[in-house]
C-alpha positions in Angstrom: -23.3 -47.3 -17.2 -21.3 -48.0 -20.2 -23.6 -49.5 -23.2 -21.9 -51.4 -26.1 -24.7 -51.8 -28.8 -25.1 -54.7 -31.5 -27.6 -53.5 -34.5 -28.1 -56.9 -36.4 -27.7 -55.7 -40.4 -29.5 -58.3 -42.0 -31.6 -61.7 -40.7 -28.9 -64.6 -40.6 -29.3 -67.5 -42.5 -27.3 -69.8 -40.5 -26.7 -70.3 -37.0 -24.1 -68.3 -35.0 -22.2 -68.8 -31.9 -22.8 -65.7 -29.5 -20.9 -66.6 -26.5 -18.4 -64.6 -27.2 -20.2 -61.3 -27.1 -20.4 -60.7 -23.5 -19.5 -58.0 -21.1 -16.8 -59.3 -19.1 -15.0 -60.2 -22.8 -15.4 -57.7 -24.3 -14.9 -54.9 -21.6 -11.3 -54.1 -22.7 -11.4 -54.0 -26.5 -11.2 -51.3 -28.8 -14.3 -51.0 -31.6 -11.9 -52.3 -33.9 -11.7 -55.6 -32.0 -14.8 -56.0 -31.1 -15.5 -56.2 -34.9 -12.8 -58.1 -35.4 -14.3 -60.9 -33.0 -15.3 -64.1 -34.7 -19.0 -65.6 -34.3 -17.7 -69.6 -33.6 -14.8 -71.0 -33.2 -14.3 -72.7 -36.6 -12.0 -71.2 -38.9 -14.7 -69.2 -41.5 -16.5 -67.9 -38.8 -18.3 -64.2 -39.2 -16.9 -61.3 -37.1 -19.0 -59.5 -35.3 -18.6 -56.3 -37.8 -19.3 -58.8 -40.6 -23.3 -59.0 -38.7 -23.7 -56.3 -36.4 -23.2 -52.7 -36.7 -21.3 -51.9 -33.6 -21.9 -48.5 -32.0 -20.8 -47.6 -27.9 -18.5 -47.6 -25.3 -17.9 -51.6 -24.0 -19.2 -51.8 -20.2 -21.2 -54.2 -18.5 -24.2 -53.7 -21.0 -24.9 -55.2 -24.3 -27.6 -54.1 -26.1 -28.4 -56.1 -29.3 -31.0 -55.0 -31.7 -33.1 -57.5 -34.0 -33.4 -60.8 -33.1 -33.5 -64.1 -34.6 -33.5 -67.9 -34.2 -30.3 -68.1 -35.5 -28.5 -66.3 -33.0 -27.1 -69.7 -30.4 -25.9 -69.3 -26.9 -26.4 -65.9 -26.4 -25.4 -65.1 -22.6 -23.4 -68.1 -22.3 -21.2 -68.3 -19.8 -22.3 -64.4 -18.6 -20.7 -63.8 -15.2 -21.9 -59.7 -14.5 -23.7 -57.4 -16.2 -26.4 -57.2 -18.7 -27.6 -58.3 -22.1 -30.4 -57.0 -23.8 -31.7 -59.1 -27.0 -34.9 -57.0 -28.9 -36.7 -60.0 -30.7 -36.2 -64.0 -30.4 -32.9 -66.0 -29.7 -32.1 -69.5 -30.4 -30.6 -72.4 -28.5 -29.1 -72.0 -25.8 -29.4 -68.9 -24.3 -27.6 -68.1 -21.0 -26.1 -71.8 -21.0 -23.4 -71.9 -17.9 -24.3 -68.6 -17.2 -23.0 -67.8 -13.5 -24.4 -64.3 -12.8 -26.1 -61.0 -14.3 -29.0 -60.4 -16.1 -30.4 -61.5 -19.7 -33.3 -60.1 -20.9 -35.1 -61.4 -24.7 -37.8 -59.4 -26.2 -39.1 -62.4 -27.9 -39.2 -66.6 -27.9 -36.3 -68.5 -26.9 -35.3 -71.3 -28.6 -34.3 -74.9 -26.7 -31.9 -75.4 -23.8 -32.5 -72.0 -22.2 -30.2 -71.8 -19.0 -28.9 -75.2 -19.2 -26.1 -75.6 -16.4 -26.4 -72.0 -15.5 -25.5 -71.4 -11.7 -26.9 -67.8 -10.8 -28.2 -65.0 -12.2 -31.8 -64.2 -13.8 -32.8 -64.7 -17.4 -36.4 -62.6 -18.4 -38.4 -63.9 -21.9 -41.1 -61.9 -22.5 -42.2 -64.4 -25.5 -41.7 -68.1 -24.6 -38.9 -70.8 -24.2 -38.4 -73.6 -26.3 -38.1 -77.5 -25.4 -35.2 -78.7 -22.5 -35.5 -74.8 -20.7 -32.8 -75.7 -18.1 -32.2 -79.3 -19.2 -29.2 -81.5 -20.1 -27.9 -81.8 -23.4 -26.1 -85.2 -24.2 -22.6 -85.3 -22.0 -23.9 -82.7 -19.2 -24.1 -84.2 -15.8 -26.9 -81.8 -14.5 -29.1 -79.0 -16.5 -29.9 -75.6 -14.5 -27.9 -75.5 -11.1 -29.0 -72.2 -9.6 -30.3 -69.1 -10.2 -34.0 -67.5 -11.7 -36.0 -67.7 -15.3 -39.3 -66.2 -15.3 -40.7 -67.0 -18.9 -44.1 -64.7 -19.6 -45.2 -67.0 -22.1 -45.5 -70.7 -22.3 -42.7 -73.6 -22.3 -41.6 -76.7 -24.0 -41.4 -80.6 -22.9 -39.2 -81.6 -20.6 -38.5 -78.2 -18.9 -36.5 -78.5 -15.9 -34.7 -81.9 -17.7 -32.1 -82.9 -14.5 -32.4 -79.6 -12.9 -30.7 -79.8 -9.6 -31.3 -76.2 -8.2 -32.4 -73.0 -9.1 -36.1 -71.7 -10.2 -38.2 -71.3 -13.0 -41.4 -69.6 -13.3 -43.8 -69.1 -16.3 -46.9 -66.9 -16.3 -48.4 -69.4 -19.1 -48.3 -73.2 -19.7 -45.1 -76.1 -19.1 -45.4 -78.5 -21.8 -45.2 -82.2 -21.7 -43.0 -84.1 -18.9 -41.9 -81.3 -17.2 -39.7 -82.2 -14.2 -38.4 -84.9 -15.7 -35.3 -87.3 -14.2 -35.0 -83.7 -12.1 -33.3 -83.8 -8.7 -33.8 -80.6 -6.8 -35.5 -76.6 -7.6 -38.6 -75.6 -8.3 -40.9 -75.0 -11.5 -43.6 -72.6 -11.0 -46.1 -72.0 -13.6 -49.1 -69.5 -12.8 -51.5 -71.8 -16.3 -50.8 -75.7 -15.6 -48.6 -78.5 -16.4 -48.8 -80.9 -19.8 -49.5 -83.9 -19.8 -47.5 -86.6 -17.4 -45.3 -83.9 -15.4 -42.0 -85.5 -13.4 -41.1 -89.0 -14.7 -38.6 -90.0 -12.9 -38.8 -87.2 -10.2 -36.4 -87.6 -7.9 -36.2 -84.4 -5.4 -37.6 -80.7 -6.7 -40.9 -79.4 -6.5 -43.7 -78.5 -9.6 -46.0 -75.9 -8.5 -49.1 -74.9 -10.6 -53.2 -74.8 -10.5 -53.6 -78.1 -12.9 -51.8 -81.0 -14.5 -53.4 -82.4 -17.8 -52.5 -85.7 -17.1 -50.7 -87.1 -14.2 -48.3 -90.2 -14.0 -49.9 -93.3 -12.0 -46.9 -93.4 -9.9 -47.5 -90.3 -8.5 -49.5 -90.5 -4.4 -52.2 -88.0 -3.9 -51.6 -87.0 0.1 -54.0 -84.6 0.2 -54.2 -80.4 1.4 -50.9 -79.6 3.2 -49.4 -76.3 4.5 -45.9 -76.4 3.5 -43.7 -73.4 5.3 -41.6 -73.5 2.1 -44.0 -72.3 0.0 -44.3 -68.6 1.8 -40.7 -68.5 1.7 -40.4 -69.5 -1.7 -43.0 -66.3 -2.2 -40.7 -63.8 -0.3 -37.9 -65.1 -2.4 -39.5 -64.5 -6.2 -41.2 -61.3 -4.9 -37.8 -59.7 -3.8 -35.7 -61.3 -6.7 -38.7 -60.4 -9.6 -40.5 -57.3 -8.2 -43.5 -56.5 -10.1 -42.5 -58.6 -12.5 -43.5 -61.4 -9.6 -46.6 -63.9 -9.5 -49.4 -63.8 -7.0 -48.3 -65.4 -3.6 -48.9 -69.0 -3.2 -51.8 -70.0 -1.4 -51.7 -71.0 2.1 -52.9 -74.8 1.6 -52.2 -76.9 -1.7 -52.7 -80.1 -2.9 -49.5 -82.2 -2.8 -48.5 -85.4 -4.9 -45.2 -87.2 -3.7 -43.8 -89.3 -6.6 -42.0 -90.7 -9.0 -42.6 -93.5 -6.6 -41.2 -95.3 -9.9 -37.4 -94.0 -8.4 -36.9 -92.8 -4.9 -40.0 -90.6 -5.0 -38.6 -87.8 -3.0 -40.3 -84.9 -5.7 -44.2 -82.9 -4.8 -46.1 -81.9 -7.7 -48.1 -78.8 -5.7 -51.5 -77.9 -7.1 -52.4 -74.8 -5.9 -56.0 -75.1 -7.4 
C-alpha cells in the first residue's frame, strides 16, 4: 500500500477546495506536481506545497495531518481508495463520492456526503447540518452508500436522500428526514424535534423522537423482515464498528400523510 502524506503547516484562514487531492488524481504525479496542484480552481489559488508538506509515494492512500474547518470538499468525488483526515473538515466532505473509504478524526462540517453514490465515510466527532442533503441546484442529496457518525448530527440530515444509509451512535437534530424519498437514518440516541416533513419513502430508525409531526399515524408494534436484514447489512459493512441489532418488534409511524406518506419513523424503544 502506497501512502501519500499531507502535513498541514499552519491552520488556514480561509476556506480551500480539496477535491483535488484524491487518490485516483493524484496516482501518477511526481512530488513536484503534486505540490504544484492548486487548492480551487480560481486563478490565486494555493498549491498544495504552498499548505501541506508533502512526504510519500502517491497510491490509493492519503493521509492528511491536522485538521481544520477550513478544509471544503475533502473526498469529493473519491472513486477507490482511502483518505485519512486527523482532526475536523469542513463542508462538504465526500460530496459525489462514488466509492472507497474516508475516515475524519474529528467534526465535520455541513453537506457531509451529499450526492455520494457508494462507499463509507467514518466521523469519529460529529457532522454538521444537511449530512447527505441537497444543496441549491442538486436534484437528490446522498444516493447510496454508508456514514456512521460517532457523535451527534445537524437539522435536516438526510435532506432528499434517495438511497443509501446513515447511522449515528448519538443524536439527529431537528427535521431529520426531511422532503427524503428513500434510505435509512439510524441513530442509536433519538431524533430532534419534528423528524420527516414531507417524508416521502425512507425509513428513520431510533429509541425516541422529541417531538413528532401531527401528520405522522401511530400503527402500532410491527415486525418488519427488513429490519434484520438491514442488521446483517451494517454488521458486515461496519464490523465492530456496528450498532447493536435492531429489536425484533418496533413501533412504527407511517407519514408524511401531508404528501404521499409512503416513509416509517421506527422507534425501537
Amino acid at each position: 500500500m502506497s501512502t501519500l502524506s499531507f502535513n498541514l503547516r499552519t491552520a488556514p484562514t480561509e476556506v480551500l477546495d480539496l477535491s483535488a487531492l484524491i487518490p485516483s488524481k493524484l496516482a501518477q504525479l511526481s512530488l513536484g506536481d503534486v505540490a504544484r496542484v492548486a487548492l480551487g480552481s480560481v486563478p490565486d489559488a494555493p498549491l498544495a506545497g504552498d499548505v501541506f508538506d508533502i512526504a510519500g509515494t502517491p497510491g490509493d492512500t492519503i493521509v492528511i495531518s491536522g485538521g481544520s474547518p477550513f478544509l471544503d470538499y475533502v473526498g469529493a468525488g473519491l472513486d477507490g481508495g482511502t483518505i485519512m483526515v486527523g482532526g475536523p473538515v469542513g463542508a462538504y466532505a465526500g460530496r459525489g463520492m462514488k466509492s472507497g473509504k474516508i475516515t475524519i478524526s474529528g467534526d465535520a462540517g455541513a453537506y457531509l456526503a451529499s450526492t455520494a453514490t457508494g462507499g463509507l465515510i467514518h466521523v469519529k466527532g460529529s457532522a454538521g447540518d444537511f449530512l447527505g442533503g441537497t444543496r441549491p441546484g442538486d436534484r437528490f442529496g446522498l444516493l447510496g452508500g454508508t456514514v456512521l457518525v460517532d457523535g451527534s448530527v445537524g437539522q435536516r440530515a438526510g435532506e432528499r436522500m434517495r438511497r443509501g444509509v446513515v447511522v449515528a451512535k448519538g443524536k439527529f437534530g431537528p427535521a431529520a428526514g426531511s422532503r427524503m424519498v428513500g434510505g435509512t437514518l439510524w441513530t442509536e440516541a433519538g431524533f430532534g424535534a419534528r423528524p420527516g416533513p414531507l417524508l416521502r419513502r425512507g425509513t428513520l430508525i431510533g429509541p425516541s423522537v422529541d417531538e413528532l409531526l401531527p401528520t405522522f399515524a401511530d400503527c402500532g408494534r410491527v415486525d418488519p423482515v427488513i429490519l434484520r436484514i438491514l442488521s446483517r447489512y451494517i454488521a458486515e459493512t461496519l464490523g465492530p464498528l456496528a450498532p447493536k441489532a435492531l429489536p425484533a418488534t418496533v413501533r412504527k409511524l407511517a407519514g408524511d400523510r401531508a404528501t404521499i406518506g409512503k416513509g416509517e419513523i421506527l422507534l425501537t424503544a
